[in-house]
N, C-alpha and C positions, 0 to 999 in steps of 0.2 A: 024624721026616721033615718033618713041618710046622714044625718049630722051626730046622732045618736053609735049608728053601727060606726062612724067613722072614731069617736070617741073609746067605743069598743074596742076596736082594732088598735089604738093607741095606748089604751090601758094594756091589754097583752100582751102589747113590745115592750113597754117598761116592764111589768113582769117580769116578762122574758129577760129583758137583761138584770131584770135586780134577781134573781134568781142563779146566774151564772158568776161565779169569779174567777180568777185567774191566780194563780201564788209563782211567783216567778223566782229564775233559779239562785240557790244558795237561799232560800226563805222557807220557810215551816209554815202555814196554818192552823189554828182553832176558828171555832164560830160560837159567839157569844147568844146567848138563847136567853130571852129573859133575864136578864143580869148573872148566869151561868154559864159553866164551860160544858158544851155537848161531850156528853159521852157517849159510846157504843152500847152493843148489849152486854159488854162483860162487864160494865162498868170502867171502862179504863179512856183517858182525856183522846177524842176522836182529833186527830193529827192528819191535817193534808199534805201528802207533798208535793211537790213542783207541779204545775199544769193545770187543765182546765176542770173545777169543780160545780156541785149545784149548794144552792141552799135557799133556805124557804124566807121570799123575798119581804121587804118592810117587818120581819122578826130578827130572825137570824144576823148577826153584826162578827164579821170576819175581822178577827186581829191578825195578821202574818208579824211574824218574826223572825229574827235573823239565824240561820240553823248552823252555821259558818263557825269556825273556830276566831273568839274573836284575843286580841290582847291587852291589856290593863297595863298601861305602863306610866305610872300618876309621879308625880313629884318625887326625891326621896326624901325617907322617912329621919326621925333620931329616935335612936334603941339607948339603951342602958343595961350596958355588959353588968355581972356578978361585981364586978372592981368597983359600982358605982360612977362609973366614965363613961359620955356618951359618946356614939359613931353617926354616922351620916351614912345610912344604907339604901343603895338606889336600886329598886329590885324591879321584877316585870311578873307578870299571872296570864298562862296561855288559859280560858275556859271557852267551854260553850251551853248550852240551854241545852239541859237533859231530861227535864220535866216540864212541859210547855203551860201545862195549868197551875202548879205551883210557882212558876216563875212568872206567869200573868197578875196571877194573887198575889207574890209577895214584892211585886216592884210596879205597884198602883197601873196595872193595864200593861207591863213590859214597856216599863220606861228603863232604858238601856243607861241615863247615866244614873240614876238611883240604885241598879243592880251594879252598877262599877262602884258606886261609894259604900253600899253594903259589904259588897266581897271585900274591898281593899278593907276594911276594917275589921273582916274576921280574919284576913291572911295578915295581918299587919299582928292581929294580938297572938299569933301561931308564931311571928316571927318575934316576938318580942321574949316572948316565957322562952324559946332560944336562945336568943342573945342575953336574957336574963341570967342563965343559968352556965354560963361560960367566959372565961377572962377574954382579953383583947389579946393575949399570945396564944391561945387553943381557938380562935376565931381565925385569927391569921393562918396559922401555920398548917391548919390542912381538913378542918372540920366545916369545911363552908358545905360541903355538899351532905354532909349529915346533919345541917340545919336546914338546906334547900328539902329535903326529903322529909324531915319534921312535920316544916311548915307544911309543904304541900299535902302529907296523912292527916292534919289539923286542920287545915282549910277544907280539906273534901266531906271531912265528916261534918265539917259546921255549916257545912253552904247547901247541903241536902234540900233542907228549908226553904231553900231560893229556887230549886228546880236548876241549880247549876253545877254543872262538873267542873273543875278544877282539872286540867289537864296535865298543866309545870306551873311549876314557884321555881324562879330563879335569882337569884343574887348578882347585879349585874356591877356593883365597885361599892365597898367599903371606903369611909373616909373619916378622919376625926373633924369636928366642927373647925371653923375657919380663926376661930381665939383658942383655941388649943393645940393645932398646926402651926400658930404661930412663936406659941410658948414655945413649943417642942424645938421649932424652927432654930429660933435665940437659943436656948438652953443647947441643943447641938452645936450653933456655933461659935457660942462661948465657949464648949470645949473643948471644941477645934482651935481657935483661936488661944486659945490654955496649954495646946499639946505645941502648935506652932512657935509659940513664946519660949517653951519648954527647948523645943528643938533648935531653936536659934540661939537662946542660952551655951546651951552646951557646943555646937556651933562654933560660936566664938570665942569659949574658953579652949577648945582646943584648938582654935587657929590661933589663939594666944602663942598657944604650950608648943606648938608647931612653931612659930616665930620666933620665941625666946630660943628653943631649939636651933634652930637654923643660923640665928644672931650669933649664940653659941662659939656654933662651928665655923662661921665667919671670921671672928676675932680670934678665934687659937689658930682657924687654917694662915690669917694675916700674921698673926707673931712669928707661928713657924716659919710662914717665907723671907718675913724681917728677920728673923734670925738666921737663916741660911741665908739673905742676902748678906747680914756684915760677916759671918763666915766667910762665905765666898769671897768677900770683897777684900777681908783680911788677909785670906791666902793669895790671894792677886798681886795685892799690896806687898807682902813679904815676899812673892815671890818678885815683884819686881824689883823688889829692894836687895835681894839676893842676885839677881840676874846684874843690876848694876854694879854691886860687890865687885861680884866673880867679873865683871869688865873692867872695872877700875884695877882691879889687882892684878889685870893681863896688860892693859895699855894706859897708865892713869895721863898721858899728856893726849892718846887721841877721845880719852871722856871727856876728861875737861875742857877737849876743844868744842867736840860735841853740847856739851852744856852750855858753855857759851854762845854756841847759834843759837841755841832756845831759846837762851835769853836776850839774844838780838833780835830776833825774830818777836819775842812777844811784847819787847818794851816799843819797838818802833810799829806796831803792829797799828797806829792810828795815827794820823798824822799830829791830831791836835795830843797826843801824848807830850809830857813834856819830864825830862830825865836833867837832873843836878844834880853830877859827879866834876870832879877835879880830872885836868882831860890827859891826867898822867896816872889815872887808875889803874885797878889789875880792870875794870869791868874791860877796858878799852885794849887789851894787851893783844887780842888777835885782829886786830883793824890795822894797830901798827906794826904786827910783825905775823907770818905764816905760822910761826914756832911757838909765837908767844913770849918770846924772851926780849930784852930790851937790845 
């Protein structure tokens, strides 16, 4: 009897605690009844939230879920703009659980990555019939956010079914695949290297034309100063030839005397010089006399 009432007492503490659950914070509850989601008296899916609840033990089977805004943020995708060219678009989906019993039924018990690969596949064909229907220069240039807001009207109405709200679709970097970044790449710097060539070109034919210029002015500025130097040098000339005139016709014995130092002067002017005159020359005429006379 004692071993029976203590039995007793043991079954109505497990009760008791199969009876009590706890849904802890940022988590939602249901409780699965006979392979069913409990509902209330209005008919609408009975939702616990945070803290201590009851249910009726060894029946009742509590799923909690996460009630939290969560984010999808999966690989990026390739779209195919209108042009037929594809991009590499890396985007993000803020949602969370807005229907706890359709999002238990449609993702086998609230398995959280089978509703990430559902969603990403209805936001991904919202973003596609967008990129479908616009070139890669109306993508660029400033229509990103009236495809973010597309996407995101298109994803909220198709993900109903999931019991999931769509919060934001965002477009986080467009990119062209990695063999057509590369074309482009080359093909840009072919004709840079096109424009370069062009520019060094022309470059050097005017550093030509610059040259030939300059060379120019070189050889006529050199003429000009060869020809003012035999000018000048001719008016030198004549005028020393005048200068000596007009000396000889004032004094012609103290020229001649004069002439003859220079030319004493510049025939002895080395020692190893060597001079053959007859030694009763005129060269010799002021050595043997002051006058020059015999």
């Amino acid at each position: 009897m004692k071993n029976f009432s203590i039995f007793i007492v043991v079954v109505l503490v497990l009760l008791g605690f199969g009876s009590i659950f706890v849904v802890t914070e940022g988590n939602k509850a249901i409780v699965i009844q006979f392979g069913k989601v409990q509902k209330d008296s209005a008919g609408e899916t009975k939702v616990y939230d945070p803290g201590l609840h009851f249910k009726v033990p060894l029946i009742d089977k509590v799923r909690q879920l996460d009630a939290r805004v969560q984010t999808l943020d999966d690989r990026p995708g390739r779209f195919v703009t209108s042009e037929k060219k594809d991009l590499i678009v890396d985007s993000y989906v803020k949602w969370r659980i807005n229907d706890f019993a359709a999002f238990y039924l449609a993702t086998n018990g609230g398995n959280r990555a089978q509703a990430e690969t559902l969603l990403k596949q209805k936001v991904n064909n919202g973003l596609r019939s967008e990129f479908g229907t616009r070139t890669i220069s109306e993508i660029v240039s400033g229509e990103r956010s009236e495809i973010m807001d597309q996407a995101l009207k298109q994803a909220s109405e198709s993900s109903d079914e999931l019991g999931i709200l769509v919060v934001d679709v965002r477009v986080k970097q467009i990119n062209l695949p990695t063999e057509v970044s590369s074309s482009i790449y080359q093909r840009m710097r072919a004709e840079r290297e096109a424009v370069a060539r062009e520019h060094r070109s022309e470059g050097r034919e005017k550093a030509d034309i610059i040259r030939a210029d300059v060379d120019a002015r070189v050889t006529i500025m050199l003429a000009d100063a060869e020809r003012n130097a035999r000018k000048l040098r001719g008016e030198g000339d004549a005028g020393a030839a005048r200068i000596y005139a007009d000396t000889y016709t004032k004094d012609p014995e103290f020229f001649s005397f004069l002439r003859s130092m220079d030319a004493y002067k510049a025939s002895f002017n080395n020692k190893q010089d060597l001079l053959v005159v007859e030694p009763d020359s005129d060269f010799f005429k002021y050595l043997k006399s002051s006058t020059g006379k015999p």
